[in-house]
N, CA, C and O atoms as a GROMACS GRO file, in nm:
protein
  260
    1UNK      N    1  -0.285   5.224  -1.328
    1UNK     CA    2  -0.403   5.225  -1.409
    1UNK      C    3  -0.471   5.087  -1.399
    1UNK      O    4  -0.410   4.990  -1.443
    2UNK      N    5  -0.558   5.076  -1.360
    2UNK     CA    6  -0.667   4.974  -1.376
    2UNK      C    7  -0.749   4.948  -1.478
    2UNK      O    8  -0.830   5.040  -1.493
    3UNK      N    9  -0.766   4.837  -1.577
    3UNK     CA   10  -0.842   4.858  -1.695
    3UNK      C   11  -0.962   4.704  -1.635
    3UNK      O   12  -0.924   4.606  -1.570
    4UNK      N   13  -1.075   4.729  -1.675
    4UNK     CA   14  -1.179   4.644  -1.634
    4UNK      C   15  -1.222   4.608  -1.762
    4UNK      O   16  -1.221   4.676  -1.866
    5UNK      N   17  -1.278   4.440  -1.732
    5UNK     CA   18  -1.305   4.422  -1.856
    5UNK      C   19  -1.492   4.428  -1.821
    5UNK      O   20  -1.548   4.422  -1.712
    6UNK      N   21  -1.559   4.442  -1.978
    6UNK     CA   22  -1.727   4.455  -1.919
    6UNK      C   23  -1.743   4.353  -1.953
    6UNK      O   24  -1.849   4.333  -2.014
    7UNK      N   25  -1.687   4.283  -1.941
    7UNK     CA   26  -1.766   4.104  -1.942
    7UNK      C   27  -1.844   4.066  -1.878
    7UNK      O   28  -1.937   4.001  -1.926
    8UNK      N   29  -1.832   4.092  -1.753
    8UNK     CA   30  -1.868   4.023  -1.614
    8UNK      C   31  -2.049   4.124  -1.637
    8UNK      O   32  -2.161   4.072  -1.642
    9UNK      N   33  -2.020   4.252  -1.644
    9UNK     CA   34  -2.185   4.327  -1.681
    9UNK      C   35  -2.256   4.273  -1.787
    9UNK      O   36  -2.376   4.243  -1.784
   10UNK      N   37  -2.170   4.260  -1.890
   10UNK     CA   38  -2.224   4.180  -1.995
   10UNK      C   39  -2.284   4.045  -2.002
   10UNK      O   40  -2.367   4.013  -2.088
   11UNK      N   41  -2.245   3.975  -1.920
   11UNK     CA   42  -2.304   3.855  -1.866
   11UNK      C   43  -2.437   3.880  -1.794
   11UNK      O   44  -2.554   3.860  -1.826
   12UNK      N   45  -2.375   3.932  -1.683
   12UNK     CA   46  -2.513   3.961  -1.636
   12UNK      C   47  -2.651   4.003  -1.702
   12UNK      O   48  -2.762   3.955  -1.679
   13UNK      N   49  -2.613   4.107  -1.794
   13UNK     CA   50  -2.715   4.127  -1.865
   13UNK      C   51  -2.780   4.005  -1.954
   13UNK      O   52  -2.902   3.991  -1.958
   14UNK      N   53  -2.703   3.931  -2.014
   14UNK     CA   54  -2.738   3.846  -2.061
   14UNK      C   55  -2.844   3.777  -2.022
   14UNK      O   56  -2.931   3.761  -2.108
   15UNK      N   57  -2.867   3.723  -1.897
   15UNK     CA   58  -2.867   3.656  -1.789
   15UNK      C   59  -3.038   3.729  -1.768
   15UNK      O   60  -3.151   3.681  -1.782
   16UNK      N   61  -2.992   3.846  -1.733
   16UNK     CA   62  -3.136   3.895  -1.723
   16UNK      C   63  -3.211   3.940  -1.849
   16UNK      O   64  -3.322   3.979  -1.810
   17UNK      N   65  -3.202   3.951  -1.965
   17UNK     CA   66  -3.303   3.983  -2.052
   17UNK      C   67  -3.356   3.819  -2.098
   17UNK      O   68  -3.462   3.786  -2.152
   18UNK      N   69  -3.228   3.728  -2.048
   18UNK     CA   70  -3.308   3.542  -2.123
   18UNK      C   71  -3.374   3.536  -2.002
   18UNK      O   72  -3.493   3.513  -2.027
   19UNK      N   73  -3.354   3.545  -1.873
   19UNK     CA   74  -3.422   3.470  -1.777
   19UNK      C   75  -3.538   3.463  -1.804
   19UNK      O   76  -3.614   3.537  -1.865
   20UNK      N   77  -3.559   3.297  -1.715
   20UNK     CA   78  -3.510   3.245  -1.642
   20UNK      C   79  -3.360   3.177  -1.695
   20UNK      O   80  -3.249   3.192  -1.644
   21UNK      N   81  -3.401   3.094  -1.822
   21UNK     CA   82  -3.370   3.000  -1.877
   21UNK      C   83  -3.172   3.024  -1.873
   21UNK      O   84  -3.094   2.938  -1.832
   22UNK      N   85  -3.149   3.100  -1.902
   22UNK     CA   86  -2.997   3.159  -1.926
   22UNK      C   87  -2.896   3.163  -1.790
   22UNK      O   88  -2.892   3.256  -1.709
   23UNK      N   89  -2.809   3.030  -1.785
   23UNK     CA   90  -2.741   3.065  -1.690
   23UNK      C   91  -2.644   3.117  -1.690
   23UNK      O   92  -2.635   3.190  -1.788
   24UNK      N   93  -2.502   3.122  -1.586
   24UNK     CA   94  -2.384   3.213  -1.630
   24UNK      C   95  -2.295   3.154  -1.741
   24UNK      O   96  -2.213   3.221  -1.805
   25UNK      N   97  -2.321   3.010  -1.760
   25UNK     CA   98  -2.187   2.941  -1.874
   25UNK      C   99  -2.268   2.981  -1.984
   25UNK      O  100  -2.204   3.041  -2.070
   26UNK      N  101  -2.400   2.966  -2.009
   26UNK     CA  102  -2.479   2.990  -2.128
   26UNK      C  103  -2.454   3.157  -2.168
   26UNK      O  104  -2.431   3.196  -2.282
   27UNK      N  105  -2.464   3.246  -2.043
   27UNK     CA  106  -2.432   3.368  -2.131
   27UNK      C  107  -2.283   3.420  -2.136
   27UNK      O  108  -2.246   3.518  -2.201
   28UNK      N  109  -2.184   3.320  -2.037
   28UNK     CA  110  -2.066   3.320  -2.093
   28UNK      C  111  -2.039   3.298  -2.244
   28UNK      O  112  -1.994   3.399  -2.298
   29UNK      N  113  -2.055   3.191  -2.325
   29UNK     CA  114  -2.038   3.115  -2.407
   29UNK      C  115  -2.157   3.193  -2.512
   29UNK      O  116  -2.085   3.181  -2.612
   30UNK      N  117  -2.239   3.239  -2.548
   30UNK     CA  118  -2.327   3.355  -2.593
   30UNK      C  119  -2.208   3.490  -2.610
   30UNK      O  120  -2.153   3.514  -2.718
   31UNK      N  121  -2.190   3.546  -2.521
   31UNK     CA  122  -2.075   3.678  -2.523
   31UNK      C  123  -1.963   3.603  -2.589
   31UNK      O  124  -1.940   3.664  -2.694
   32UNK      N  125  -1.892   3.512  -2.580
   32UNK     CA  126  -1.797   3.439  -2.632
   32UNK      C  127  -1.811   3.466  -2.799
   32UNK      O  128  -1.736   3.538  -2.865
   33UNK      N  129  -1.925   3.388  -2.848
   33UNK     CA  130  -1.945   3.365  -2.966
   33UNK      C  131  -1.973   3.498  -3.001
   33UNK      O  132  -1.894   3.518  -3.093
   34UNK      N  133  -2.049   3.618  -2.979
   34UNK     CA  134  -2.090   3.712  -3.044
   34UNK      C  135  -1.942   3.791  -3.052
   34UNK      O  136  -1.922   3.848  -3.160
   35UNK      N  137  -1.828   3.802  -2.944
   35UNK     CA  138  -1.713   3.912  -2.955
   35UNK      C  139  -1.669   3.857  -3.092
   35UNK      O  140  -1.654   3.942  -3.180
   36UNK      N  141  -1.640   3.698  -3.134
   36UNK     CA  142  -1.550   3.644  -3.209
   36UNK      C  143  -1.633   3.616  -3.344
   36UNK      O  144  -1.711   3.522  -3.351
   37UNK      N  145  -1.608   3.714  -3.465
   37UNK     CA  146  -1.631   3.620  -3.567
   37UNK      C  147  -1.600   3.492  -3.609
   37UNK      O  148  -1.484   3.452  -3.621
   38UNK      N  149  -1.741   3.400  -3.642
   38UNK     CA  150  -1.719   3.293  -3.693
   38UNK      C  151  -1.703   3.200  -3.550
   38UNK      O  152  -1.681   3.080  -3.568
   39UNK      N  153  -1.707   3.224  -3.480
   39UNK     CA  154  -1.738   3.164  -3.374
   39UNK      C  155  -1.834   3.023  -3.364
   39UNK      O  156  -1.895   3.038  -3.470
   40UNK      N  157  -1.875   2.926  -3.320
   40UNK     CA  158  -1.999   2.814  -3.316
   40UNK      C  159  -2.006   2.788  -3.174
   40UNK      O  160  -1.914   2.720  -3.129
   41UNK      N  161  -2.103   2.829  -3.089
   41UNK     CA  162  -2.116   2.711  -2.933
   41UNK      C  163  -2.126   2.583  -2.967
   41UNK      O  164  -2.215   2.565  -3.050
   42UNK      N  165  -2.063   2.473  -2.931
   42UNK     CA  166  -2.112   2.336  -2.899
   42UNK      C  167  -2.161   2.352  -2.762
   42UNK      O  168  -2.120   2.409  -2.661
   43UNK      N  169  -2.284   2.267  -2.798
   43UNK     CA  170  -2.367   2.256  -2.661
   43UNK      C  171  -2.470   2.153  -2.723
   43UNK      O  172  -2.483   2.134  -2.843
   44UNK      N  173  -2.535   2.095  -2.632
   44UNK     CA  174  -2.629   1.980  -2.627
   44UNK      C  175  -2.788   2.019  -2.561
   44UNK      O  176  -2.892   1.954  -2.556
   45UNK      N  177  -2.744   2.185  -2.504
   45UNK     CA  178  -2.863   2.231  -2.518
   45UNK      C  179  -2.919   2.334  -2.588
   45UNK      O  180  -2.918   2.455  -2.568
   46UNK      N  181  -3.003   2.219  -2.731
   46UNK     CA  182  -3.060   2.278  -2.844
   46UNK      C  183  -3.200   2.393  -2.824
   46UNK      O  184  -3.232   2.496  -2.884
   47UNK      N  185  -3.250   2.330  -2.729
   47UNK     CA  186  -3.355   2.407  -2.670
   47UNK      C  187  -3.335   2.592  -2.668
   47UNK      O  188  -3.356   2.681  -2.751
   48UNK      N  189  -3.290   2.590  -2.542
   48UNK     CA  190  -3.225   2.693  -2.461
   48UNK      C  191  -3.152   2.815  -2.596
   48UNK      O  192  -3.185   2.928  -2.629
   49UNK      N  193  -3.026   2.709  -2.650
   49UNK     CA  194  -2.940   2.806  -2.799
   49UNK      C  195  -3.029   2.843  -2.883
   49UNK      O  196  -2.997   2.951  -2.933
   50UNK      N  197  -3.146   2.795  -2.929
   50UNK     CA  198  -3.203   2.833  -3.011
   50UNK      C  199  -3.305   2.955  -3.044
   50UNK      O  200  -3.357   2.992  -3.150
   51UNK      N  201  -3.313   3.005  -2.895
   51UNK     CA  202  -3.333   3.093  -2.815
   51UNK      C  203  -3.250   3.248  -2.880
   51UNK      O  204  -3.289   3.351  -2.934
   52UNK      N  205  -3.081   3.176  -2.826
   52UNK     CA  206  -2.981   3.330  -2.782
   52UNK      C  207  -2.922   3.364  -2.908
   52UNK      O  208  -2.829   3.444  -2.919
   53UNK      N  209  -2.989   3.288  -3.026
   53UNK     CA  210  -2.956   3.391  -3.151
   53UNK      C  211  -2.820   3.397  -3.207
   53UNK      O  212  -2.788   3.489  -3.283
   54UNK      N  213  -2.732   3.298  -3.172
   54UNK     CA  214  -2.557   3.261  -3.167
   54UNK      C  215  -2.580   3.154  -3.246
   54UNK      O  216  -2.673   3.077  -3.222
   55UNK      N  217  -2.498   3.138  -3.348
   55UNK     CA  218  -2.406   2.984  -3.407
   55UNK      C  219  -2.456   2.904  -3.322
   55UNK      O  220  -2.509   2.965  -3.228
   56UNK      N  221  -2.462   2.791  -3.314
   56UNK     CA  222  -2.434   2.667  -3.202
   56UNK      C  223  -2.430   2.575  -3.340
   56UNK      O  224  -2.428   2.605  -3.459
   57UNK      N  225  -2.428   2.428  -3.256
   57UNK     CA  226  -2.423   2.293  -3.304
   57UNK      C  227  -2.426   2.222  -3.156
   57UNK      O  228  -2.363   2.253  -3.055
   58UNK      N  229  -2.548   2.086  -3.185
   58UNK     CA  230  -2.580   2.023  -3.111
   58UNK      C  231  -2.632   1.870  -3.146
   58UNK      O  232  -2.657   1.865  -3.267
   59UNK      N  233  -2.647   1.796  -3.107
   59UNK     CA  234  -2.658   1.667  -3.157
   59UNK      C  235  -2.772   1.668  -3.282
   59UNK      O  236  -2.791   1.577  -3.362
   60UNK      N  237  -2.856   1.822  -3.274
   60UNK     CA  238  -2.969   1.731  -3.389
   60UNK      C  239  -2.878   1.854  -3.504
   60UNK      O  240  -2.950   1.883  -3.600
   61UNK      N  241  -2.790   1.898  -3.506
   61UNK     CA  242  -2.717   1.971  -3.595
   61UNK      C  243  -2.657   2.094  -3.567
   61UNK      O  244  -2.622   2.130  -3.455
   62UNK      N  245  -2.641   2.184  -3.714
   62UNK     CA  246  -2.566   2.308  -3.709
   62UNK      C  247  -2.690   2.396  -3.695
   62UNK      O  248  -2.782   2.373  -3.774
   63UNK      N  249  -2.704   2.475  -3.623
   63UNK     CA  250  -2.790   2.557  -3.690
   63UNK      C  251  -2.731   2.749  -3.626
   63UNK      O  252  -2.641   2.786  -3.551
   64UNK      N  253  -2.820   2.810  -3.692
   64UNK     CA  254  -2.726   2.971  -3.674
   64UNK      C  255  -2.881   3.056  -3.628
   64UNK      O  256  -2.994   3.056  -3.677
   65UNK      N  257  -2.816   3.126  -3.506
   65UNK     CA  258  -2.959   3.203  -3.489
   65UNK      C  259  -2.939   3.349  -3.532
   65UNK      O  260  -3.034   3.428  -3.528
   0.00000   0.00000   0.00000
């Protein structure tokens, strides 16, 4: 039995509804935070997170999208 995980589609998708802007660690780390409650990205790009609607924290703070 082979079990697949849909991560890898899930990414992708990611990927294409942000593009351009969304690369693969960004919608890694996006899928990351949304499977896991309570989750936060650290990242330093505030820009971009503020965007994908996820927890983050970044140098100018916490903020939750």
């Amino acid at each position: 039995m082979q079990i697949e995980d849909p991560a890898p589609v899930q990414v992708l998708d990611l990927m294409k509804r942000y593009a351009p802007e969304m690369d693969y660690a960004d919608a890694g780390a996006v899928l990351l935070a949304r499977r896991h409650k309570g989750a936060v990205v650290l990242t330093t790009d505030h820009r971009d997170f503020s965007v994908y609607r996820v927890p983050f924290v970044s140098p100018r703070g916490l903020f939750h999208g």
